[in-house]
C-alpha atoms as an extended CHARMM CRD file, in Angstrom:
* protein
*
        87  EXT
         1         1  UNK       CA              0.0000000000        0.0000000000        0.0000000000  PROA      1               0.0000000000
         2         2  UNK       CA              2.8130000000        2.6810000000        0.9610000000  PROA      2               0.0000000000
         3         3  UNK       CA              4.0400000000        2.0710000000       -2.6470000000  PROA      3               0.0000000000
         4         4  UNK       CA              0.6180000000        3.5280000000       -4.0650000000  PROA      4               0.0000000000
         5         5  UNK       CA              2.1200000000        7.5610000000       -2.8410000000  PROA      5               0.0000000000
         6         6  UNK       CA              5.7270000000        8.2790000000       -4.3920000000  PROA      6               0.0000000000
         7         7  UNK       CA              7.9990000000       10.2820000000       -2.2880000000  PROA      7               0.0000000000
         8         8  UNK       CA              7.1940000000       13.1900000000       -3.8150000000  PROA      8               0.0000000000
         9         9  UNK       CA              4.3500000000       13.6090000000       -3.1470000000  PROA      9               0.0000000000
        10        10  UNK       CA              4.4340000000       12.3520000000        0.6540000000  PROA      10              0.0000000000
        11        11  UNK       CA              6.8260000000       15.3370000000        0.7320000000  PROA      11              0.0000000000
        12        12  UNK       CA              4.4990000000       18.0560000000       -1.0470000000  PROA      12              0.0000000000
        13        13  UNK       CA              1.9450000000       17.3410000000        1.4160000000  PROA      13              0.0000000000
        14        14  UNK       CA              4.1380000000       18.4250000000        4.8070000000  PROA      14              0.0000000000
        15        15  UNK       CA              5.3840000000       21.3900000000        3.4000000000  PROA      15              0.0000000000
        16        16  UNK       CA              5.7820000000       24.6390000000        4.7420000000  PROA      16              0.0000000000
        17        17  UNK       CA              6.2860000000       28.2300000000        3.8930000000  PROA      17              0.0000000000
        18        18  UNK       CA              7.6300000000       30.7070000000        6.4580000000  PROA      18              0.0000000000
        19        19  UNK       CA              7.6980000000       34.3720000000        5.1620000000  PROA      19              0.0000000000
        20        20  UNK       CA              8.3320000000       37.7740000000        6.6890000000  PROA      20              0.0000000000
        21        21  UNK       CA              5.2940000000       39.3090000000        8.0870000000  PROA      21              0.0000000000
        22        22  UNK       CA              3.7980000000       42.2010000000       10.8660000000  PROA      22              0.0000000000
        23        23  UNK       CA              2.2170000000       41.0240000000       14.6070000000  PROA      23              0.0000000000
        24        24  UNK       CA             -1.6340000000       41.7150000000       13.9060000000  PROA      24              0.0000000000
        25        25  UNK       CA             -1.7500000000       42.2110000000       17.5930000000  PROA      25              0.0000000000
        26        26  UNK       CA              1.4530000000       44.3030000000       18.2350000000  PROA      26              0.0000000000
        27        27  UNK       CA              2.4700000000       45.3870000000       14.7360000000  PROA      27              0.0000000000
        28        28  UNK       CA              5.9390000000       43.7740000000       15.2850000000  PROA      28              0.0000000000
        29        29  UNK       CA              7.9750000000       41.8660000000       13.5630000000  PROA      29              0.0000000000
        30        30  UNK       CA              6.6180000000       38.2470000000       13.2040000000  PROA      30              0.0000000000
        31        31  UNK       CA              6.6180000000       35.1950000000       10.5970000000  PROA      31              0.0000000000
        32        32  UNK       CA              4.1890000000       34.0890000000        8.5640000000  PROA      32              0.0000000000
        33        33  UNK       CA              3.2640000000       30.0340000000        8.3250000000  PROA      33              0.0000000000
        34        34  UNK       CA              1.6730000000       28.7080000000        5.6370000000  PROA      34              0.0000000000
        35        35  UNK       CA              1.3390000000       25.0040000000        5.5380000000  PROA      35              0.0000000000
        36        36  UNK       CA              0.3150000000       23.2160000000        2.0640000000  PROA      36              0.0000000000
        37        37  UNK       CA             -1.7000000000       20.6110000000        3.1910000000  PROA      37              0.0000000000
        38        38  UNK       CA             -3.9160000000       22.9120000000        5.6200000000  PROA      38              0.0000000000
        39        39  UNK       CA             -5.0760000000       24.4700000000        1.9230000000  PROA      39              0.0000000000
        40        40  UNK       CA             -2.7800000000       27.4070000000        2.4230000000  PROA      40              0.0000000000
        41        41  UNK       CA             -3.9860000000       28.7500000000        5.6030000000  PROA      41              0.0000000000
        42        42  UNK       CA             -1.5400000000       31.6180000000        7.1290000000  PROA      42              0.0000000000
        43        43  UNK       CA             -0.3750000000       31.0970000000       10.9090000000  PROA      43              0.0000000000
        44        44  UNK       CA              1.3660000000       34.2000000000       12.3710000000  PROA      44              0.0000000000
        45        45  UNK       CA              4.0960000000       33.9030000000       15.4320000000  PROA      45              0.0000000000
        46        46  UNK       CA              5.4750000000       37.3310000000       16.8550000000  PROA      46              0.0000000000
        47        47  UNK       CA              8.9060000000       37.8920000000       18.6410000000  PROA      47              0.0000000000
        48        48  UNK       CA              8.1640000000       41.0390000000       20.1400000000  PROA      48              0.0000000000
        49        49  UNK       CA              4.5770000000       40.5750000000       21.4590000000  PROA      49              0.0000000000
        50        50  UNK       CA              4.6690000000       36.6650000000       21.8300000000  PROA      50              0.0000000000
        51        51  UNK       CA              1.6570000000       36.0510000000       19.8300000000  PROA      51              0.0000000000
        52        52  UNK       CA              1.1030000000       32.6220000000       17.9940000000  PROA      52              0.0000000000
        53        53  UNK       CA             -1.6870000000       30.8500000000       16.6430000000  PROA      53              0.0000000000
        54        54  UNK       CA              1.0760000000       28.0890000000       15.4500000000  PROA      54              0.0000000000
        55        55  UNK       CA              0.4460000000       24.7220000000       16.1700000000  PROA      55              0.0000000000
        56        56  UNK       CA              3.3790000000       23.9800000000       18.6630000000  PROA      56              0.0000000000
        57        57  UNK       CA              4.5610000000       21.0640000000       16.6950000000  PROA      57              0.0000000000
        58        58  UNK       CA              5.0150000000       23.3050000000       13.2010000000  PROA      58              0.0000000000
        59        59  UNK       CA              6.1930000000       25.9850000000       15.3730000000  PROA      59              0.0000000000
        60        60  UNK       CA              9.3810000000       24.0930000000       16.7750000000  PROA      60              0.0000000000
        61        61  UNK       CA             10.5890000000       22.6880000000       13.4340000000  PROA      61              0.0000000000
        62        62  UNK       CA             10.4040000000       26.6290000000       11.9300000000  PROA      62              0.0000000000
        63        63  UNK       CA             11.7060000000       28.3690000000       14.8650000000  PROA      63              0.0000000000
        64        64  UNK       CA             14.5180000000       25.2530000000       14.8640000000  PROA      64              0.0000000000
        65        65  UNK       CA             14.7520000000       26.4300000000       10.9320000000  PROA      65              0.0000000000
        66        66  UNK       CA             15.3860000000       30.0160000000       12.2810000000  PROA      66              0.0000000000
        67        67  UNK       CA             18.6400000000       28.9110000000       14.1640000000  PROA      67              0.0000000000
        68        68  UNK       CA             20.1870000000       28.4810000000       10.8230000000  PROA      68              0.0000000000
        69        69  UNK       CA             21.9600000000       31.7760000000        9.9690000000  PROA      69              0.0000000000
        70        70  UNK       CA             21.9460000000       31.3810000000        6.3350000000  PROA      70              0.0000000000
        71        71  UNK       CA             17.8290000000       30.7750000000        6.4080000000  PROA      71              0.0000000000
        72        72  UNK       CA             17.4850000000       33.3720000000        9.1320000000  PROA      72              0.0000000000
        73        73  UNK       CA             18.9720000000       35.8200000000        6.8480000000  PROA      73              0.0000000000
        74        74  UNK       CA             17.1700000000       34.6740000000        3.7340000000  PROA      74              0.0000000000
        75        75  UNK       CA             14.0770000000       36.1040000000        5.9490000000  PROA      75              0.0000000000
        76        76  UNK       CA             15.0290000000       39.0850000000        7.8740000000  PROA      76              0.0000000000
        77        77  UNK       CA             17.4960000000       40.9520000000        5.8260000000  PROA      77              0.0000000000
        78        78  UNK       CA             16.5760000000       39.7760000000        2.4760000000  PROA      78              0.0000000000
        79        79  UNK       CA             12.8210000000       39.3600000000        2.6990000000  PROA      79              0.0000000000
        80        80  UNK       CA             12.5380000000       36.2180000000        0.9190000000  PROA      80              0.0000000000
        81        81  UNK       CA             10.1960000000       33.6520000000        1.7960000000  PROA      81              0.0000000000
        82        82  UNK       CA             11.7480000000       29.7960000000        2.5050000000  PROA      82              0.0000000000
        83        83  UNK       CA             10.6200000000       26.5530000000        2.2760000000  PROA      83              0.0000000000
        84        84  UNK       CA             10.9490000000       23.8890000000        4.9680000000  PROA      84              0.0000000000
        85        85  UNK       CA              9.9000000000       20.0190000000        4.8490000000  PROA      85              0.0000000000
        86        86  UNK       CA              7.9420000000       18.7480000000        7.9230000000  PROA      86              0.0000000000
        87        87  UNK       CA              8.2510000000       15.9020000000        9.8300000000  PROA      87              0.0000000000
């Protein structure tokens, strides 16, 4: 049965997007969440108020993501959005 689903898309289905984005409580600085197989809907977590409405097991694997220098850059300097594979 597990051959039926290819890898790919196993791994299109956990897939998330964390993007730059403004606290709609505080108006600071804050990430955006978007997970692909929760049909795109946006999850916000803010580092200056302490707001989330991320799931706590999506929010450890991005803010483990954000450790990464290179991706944390990608974010905050350069205003890119990244992808990350969950698990």
């Amino acid at each position: 049965m597990s051959e039926h689903f290819s890898n790919k898309e196993v791994e299109e289905k956990y897939k998330a997007i964390i993007s730059p984005a403004r606290c709609p409580n505080c108006e600071g600085d804050a990430i955006s969440v978007t997970v692909k197989a929760m049909k795109g809907s946006m999850m916000i977590r803010c580092f200056s108020c302490s707001y989330s409405d991320v799931i706590m097991w999506i929010e450890k694997q991005v803010l483990d993501a954000l450790k990464n220098a290179k991706i944390f850059n990608q974010i905050w300097k350069e205003g890119q959005s990244i992808e990350i594979t969950l698990h």
